[in-house]
C-alpha positions in Angstrom: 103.3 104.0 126.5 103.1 100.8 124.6 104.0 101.0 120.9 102.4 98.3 119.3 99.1 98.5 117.1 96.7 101.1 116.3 95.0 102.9 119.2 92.0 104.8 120.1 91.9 108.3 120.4 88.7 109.6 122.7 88.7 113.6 123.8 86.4 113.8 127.4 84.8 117.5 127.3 87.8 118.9 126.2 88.6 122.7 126.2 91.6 124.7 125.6 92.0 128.7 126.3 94.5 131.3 125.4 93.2 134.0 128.0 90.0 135.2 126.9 89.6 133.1 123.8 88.5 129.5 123.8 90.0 127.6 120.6 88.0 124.6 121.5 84.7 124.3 123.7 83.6 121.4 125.9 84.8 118.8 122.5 84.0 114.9 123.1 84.6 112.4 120.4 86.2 108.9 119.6 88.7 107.7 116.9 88.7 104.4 116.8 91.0 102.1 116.0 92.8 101.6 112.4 90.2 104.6 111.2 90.7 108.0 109.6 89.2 110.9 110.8 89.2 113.8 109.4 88.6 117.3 111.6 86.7 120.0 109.0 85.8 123.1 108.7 87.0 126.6 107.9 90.2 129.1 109.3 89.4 129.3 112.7 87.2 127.0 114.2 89.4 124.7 116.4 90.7 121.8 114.3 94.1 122.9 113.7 94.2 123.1 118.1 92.5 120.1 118.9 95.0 117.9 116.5 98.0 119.7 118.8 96.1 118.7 121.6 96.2 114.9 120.8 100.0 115.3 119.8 100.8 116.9 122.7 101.8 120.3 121.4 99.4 122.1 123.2 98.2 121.6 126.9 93.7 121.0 127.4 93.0 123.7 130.2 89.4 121.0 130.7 88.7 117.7 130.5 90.4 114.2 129.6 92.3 112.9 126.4 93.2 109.3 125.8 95.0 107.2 123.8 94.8 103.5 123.8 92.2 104.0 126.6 95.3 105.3 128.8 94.6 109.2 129.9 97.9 111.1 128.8 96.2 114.8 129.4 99.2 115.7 131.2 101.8 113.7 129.6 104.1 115.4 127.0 104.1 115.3 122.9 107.2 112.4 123.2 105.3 110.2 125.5 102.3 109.7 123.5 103.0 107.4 120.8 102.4 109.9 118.2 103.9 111.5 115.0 102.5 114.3 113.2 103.4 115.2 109.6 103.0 119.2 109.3 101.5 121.3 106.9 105.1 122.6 105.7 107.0 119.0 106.1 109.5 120.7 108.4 112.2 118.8 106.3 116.2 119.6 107.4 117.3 121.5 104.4 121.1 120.6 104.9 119.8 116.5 105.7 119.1 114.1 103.2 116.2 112.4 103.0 117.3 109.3 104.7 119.2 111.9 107.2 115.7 113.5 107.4 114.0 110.0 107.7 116.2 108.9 110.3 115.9 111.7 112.7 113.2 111.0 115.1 115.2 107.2 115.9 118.3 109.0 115.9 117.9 111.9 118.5 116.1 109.4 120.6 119.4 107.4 121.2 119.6 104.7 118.5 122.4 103.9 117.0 123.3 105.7 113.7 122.5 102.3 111.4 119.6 100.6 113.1 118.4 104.1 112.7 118.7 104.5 109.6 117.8 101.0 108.3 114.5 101.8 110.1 114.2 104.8 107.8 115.2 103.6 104.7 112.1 100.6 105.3 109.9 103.2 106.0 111.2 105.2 102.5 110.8 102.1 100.5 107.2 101.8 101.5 106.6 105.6 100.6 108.0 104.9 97.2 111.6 106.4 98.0 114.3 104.0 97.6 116.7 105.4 95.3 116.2 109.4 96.5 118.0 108.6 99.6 121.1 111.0 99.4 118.9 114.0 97.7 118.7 117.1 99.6 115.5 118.3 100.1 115.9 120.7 97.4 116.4 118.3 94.9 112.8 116.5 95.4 109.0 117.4 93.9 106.3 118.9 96.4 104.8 115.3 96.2 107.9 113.7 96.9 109.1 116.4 100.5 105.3 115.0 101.4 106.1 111.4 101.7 109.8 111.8 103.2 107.3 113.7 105.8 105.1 110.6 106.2 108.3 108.2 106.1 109.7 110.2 108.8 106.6 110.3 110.8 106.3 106.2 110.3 109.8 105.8 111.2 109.0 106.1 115.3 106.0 103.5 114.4 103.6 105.6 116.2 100.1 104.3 117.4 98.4 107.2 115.8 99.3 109.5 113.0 98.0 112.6 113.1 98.1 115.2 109.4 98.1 118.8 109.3 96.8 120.3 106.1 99.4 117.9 104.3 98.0 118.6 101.0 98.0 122.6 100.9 101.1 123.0 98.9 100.4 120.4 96.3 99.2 121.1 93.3 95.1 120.2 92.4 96.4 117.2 89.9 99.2 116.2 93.1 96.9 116.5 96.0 94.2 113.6 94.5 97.0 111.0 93.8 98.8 112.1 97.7 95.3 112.0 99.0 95.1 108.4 97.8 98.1 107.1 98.6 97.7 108.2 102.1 94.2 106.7 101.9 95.7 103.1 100.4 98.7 103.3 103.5 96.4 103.8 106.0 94.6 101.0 105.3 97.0 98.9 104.4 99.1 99.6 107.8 95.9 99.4 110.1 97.2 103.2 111.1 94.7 105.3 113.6 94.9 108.7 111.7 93.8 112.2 112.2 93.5 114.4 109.3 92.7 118.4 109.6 92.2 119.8 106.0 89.9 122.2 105.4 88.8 120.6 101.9 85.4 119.1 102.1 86.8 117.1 98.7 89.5 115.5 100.5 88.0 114.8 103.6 85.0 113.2 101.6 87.7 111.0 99.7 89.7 110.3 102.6 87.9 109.7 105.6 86.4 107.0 107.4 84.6 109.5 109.6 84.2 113.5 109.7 84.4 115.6 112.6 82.8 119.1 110.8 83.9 122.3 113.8 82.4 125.4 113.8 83.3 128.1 116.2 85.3 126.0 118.6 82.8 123.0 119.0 81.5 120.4 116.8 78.6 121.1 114.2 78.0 117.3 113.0 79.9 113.8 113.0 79.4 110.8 110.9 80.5 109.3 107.8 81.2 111.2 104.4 77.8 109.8 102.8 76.0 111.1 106.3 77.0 114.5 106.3 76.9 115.0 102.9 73.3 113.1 102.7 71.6 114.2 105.7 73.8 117.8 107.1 72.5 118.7 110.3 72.2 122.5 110.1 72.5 125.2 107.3 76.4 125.6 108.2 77.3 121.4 107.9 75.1 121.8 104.2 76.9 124.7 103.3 80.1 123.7 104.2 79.8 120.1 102.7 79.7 120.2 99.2 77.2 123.0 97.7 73.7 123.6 98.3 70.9 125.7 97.6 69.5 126.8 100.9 65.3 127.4 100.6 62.2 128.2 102.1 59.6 125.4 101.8 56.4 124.2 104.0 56.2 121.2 105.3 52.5 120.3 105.0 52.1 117.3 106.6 53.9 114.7 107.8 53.2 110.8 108.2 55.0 108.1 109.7 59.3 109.3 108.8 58.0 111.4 106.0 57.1 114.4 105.4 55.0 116.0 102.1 57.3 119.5 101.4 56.2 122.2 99.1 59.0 124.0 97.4 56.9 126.6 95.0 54.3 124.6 93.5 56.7 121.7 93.7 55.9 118.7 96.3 58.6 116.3 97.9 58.4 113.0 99.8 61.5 113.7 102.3 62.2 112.4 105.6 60.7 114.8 108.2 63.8 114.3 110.5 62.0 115.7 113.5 61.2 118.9 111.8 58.1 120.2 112.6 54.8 121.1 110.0 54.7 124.2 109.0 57.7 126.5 107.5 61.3 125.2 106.8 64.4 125.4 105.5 65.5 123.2 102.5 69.0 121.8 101.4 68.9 121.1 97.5 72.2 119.6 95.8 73.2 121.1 93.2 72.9 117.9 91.3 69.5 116.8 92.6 67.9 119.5 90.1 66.7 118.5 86.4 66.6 121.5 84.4 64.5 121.3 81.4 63.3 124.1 78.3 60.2 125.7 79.3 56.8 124.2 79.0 55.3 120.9 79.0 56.6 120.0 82.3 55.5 120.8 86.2 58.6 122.7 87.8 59.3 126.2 88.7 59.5 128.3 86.5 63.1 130.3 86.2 65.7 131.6 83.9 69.4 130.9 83.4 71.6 134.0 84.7 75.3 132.2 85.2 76.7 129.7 82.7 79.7 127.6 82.7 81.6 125.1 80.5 83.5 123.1 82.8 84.4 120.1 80.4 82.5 117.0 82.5 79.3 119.4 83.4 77.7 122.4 82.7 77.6 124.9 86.0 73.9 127.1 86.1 72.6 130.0 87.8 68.9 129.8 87.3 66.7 132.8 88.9 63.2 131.0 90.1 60.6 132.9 91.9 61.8 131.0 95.0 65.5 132.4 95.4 68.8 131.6 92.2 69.6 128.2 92.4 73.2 127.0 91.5 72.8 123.5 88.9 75.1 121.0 88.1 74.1 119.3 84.8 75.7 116.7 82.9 74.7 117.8 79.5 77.0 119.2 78.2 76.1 118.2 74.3 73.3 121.1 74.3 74.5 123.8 76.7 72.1 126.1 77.4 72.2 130.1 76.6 72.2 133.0 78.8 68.7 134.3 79.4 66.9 130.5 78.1 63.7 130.4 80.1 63.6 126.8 81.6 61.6 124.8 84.2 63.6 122.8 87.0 62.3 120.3 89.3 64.1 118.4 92.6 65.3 114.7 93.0 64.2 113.6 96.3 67.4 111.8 97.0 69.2 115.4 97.1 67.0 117.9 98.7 67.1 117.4 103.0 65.0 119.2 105.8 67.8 121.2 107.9 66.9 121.0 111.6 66.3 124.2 113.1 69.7 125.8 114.9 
């Protein structure tokens, strides 16, 4: 397969089965190129298999995958074009880094110093000149993760494909990684796929989101798109927080629909759902929370409160279910117990489509 440039990646109603268990049902998407996509969603639900399946590691049992617009179903993990950087690094303990950098040109048959010059371009780019003779043992999380990537880059692969690369790092580590993986992939025009199951990072990171549930995909689109219009109670849920609600759709005219949430009213998109009962996704950001009296709202007290430096976190108990608030205000925090009155932005609360 032809090395040169970023390529496509496009799954064909793609399956794969251990016996009795399907890991991935009937999937179809495209990556296209010099994007990053990232496959979400929780323990289980077939993005950890379907990234195997584009490198090869694993076998589809159905359908078509290709690369480049070439269909390598049946062609094995080296003949692909593709380099995967694992969840644990799989660094050579007993190599050094540019040892460990090296490998992939080395085992395929080039000599020992084109190799390694190869690697120690690819080391430099990551940051790394200077750690080339430290063991393994001798470097940061942060730094094994991008002797990983270097590695990875070393074969020059058409698409690059991430496996939970963050999950060992640190919360302060993992957002500078996250970018810098962000900044090379756009810089290098790379095609990546990223599994993670982080709604954070794959926000930050991606281009697109795949979001899987239960072996098949729930929703696709951009970061803004999922987290501004989820499809279902699961994508809403999963993406960021929300308060899930009953509401009524009264009436609907033209794209929008007049909701009652309590005795509340919202202009929302109607999104094909039709009048009469629904179900409502509020942000927890989209709600103003206000001392009671003197302004329309429903009525609730707070139950939860939490200091967390840039924003208070609420629990307020309404009539219409507890609804978890993010508010910015942190100058006047308010008490346990305070009886308050919150109301909904439009611009956070969405009509889920019925499942």
């Amino acid at each position: 397969m032809s090395q040169s440039g970023p390529a496509s990646v496009e799954f064909r109603q793609v399956s794969k089965r251990y016996g009795e268990v399907t890991a991935v049902n009937a999937v179809s998407f495209t990556i296209a190129p010099g994007t990053l996509v990232t496959l979400l969603g929780p323990s289980g639900c077939g993005k950890t298999t379907t990234l195997r399946l584009i490198a090869g590691l694993e076998m589809a049992s159905e359908g078509q995958i290709l690369i480049g617009g070439e269909d390598v179903t049946r062609l094995s993990a080296a003949e692909r074009g593709v380099s995967m950087v694992f969840q644990s690094y799989a660094l050579f303990p007993h190599m050094n880094v540019l040892e460990n950098a090296a490998y992939g040109p080395t085992v395929s048959g080039l000599p020992r110093k084109q190799a390694e010059a190869m690697a120690a371009e690819k080391l430099a780019l990551m940051g790394l000149t200077g750690f080339e003779k430290r063991l393994p043992s001798e470097l940061s999380g942060g730094q094994q993760q991008r002797v990983a990537v270097a590695r990875a880059l070393v074969l020059e692969p058409r698409v690059l494909l991430f496996d939970e690369p963050l999950s060992n790092l640190d919360a302060k580590l993992r957002r500078r990684v996250r970018e810098d993986i962000r900044e090379l992939q756009q810089r290098l025009n790379l095609t990546v796929a990223y599994v993670t199951h982080d709604q954070e990072e794959a926000l930050a990171v991606s281009d697109r989101i795949i979001v899987m549930s239960n072996a098949v995909i729930a929703q696709e689109g951009t970061p803004r798109d999922l987290y501004e219009q989820p499809a279902d109670l699961f994508v809403a849920d999963f993406i960021g927080d929300s308060n899930i609600v009953d509401a009524e759709i009264l009436s609907v005219s033209g794209d929008i629909a007049d909701v009652r949430l309590g005795n509340l009213r919202l202009a929302l998109p109607h999104r094909g759902v039709a009048k009469g009962p629904a179900k409502l996704a509020v942000r927890p950001e989209a709600v103003t929370v206000t001392a009671a009296g003197g302004q329309d709202g429903l009525a609730g007290d707070i139950t939860k409160a939490a200091y967390l430096g840039s924003h208070m976190e609420y629990s307020i108990r309404t009539a219409e279910g507890t609804f978890f608030v993010i508010d910015e205000d942190v100058a006047r925090p308010l008490a346990l117990g305070t009886p308050v009155t919150i109301s909904c932005r439009s611009t956070g609360a969405t009509l889920l489509l019925p499942t």
